[in-house]
C-alpha positions as CSV (number, residue, x, y, z in Angstrom):
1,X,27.4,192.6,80.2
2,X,27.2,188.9,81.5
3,X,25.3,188.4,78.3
4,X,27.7,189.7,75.9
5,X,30.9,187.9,77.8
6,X,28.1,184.5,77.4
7,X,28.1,185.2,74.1
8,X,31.5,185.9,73.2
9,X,32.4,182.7,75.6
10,X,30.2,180.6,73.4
11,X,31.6,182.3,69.4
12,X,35.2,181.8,71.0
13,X,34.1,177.7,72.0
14,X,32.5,177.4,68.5
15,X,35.7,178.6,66.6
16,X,38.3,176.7,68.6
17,X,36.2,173.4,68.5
18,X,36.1,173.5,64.9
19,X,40.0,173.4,64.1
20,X,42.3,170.6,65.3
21,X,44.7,171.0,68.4
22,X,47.9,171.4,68.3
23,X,48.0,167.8,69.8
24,X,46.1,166.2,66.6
25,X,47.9,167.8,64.3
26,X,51.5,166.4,65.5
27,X,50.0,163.1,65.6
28,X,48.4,163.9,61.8
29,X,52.1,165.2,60.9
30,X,53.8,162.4,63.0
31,X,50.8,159.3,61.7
32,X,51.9,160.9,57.9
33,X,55.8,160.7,58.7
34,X,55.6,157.3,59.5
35,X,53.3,155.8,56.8
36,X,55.8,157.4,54.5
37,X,59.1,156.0,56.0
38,X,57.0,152.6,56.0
39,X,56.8,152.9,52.3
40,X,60.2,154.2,51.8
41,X,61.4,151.0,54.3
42,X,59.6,148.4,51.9
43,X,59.1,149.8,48.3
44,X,63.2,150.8,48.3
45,X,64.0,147.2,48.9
46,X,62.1,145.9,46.9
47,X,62.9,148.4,43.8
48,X,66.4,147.4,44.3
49,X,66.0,143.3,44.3
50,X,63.9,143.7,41.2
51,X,66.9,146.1,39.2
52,X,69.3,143.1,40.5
53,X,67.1,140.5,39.3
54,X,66.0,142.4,36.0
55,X,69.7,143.3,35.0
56,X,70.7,139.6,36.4
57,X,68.2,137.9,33.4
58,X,69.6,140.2,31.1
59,X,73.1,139.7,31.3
60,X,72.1,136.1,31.4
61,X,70.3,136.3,28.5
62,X,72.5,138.2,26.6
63,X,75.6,135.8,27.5
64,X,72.8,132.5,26.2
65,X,72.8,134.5,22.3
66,X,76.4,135.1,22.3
67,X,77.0,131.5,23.3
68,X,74.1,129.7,21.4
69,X,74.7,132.0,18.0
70,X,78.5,130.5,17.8
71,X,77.3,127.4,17.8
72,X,73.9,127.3,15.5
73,X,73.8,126.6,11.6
74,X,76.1,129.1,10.4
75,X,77.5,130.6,13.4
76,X,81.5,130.6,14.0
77,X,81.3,127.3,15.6
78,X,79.1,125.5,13.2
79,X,81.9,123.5,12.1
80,X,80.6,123.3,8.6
81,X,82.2,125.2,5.5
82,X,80.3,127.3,3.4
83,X,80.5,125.2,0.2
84,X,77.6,124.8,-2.4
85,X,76.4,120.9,-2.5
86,X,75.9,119.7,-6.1
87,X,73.0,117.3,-6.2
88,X,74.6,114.6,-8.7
89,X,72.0,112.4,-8.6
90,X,70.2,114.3,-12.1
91,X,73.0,113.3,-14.0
């Protein structure tokens, strides 16, 4: 009888040492939880300034052609009519 309690005594040690506590696996879940608000903390932020600064150039760069396109060689601004030159220097 002391033998088979031994024995169970020593199947039951084996199985409970080979899974994690309840201890370690809160501070598994709780290690996880953290790393991922860490990420959430600095990749949101960071998302958010580079959509700013991404639609900012944009904008910026769209205003530029609107601005710049008035005012090339043939744009509304040019200043310039749209007449044909006759070179009379043939003649």
């Amino acid at each position: 009888m002391v033998v088979d309690a031994a024995g169970r005594v020593r199947r039951v040690t084996n199985v409970v040492s080979r899974h994690p506590s309840v201890f370690a696996r809160l501070g598994l879940a709780l290690l996880i939880g953290m790393a991922f608000l860490l990420t959430l903390v600095l990749l949101v932020p960071a998302l958010l300034i580079g959509l700013i600064l991404i639609s900012a150039y944009l904008f910026v760069s769209r205003i530029r052609q609107m601005v710049m396109g008035t005012t090339e060689p043939g744009g509304v601004l040019d200043g310039r009519r749209n007449v044909r030159v006759i070179d009379r220097s043939r003649d």
